[in-house]
C-alpha positions as CSV (number, residue, x, y, z in Angstrom):
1,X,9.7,-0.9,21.5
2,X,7.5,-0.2,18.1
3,X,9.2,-2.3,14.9
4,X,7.7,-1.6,11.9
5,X,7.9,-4.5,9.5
6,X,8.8,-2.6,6.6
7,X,11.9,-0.7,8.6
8,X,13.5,-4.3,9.4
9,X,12.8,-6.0,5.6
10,X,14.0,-2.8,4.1
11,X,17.4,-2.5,6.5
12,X,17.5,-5.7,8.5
13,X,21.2,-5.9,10.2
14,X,20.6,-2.4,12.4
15,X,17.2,-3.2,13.3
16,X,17.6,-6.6,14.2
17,X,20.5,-5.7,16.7
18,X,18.4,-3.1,18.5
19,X,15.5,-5.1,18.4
20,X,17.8,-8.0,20.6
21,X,19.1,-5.4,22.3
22,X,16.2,-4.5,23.3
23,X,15.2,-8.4,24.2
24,X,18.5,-8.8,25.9
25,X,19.5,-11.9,23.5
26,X,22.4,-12.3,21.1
27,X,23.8,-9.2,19.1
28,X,26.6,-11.2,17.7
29,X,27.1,-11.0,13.8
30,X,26.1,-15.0,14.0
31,X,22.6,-14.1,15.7
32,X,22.2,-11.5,13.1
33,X,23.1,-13.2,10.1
34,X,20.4,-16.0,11.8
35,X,18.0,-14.2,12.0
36,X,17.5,-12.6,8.6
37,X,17.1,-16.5,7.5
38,X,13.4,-17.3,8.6
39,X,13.6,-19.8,5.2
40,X,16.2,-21.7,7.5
41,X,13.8,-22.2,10.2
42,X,12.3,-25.5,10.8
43,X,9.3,-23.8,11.4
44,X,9.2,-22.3,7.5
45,X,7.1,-24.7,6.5
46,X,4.0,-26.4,6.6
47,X,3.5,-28.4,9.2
48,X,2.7,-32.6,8.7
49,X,-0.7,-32.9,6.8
50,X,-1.8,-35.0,9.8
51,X,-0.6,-33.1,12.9
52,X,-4.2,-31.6,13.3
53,X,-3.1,-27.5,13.2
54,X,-5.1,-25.3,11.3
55,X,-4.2,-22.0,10.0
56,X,-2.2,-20.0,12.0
57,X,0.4,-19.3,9.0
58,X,1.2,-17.8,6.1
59,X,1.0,-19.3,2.7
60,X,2.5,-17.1,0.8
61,X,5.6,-16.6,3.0
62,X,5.4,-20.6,3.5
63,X,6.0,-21.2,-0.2
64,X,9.1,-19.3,-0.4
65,X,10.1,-18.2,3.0
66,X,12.8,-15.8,2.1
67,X,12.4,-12.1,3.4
68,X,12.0,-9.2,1.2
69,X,12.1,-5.6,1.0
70,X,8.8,-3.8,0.8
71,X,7.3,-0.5,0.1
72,X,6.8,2.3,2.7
73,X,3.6,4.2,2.3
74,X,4.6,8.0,0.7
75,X,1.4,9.6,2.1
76,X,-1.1,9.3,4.2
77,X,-3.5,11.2,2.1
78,X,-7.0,9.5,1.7
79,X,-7.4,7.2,-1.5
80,X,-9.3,8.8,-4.0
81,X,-11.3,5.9,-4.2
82,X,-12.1,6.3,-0.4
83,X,-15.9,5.1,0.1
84,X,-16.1,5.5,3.9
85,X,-17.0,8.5,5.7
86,X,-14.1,10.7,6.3
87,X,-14.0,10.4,9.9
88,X,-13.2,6.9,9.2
89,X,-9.8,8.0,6.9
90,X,-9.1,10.5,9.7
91,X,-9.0,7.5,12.4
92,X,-6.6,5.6,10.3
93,X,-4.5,8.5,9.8
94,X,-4.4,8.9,13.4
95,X,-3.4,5.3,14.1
96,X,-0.9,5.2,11.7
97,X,0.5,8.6,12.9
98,X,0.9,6.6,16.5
99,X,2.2,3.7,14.9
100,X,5.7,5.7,13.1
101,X,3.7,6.5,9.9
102,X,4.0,10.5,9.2
């Protein structure tokens, strides 16, 4: 299954059922409704000062762990302020072409 990030933020309820669907977990409108609350998590936040992990997370997200929609890319085209070869644009393209992105 491909998930892009920016489907689920923008839409979360739909893609969140397939996705456990998909996993063959809870579809329930509990599970759901769980799910688009990472900021309930006990794992949204920073971990004891003395527990010895290092990076691994997000601090942004940490500091206010709270989803949000975001913006899906309108083109593909190369940046006019492109300063790689354009063989190099043309690879992106084609990986974001297999990733969803038209």
């Amino acid at each position: 299954m491909r998930v892009r990030a920016e489907d689920v933020l923008n839409d979360m309820n739909p893609h969140l059922r397939a996705i456990a669907e998909w996993l063959g977990i809870r579809v329930d409108q509990d599970a759901i409704e769980s799910m688009t609350h990472p900021e309930l998590s006990p794992f949204a936040s920073f971990g004891p000062a003395d527990s010895g992990v290092r990076g691994g997370n997000d601090p942004s997200f940490l500091s206010n762990p709270r989803p949000h929609q975001v913006a899906v890319p309108i083109s593909l085209d190369e940046p006019g302020n492109w300063m790689e070869s354009s063989s190099a644009w043309e690879a992106v393209v084609d990986l974001a072409n297999r990733l969803g992105y038209p």
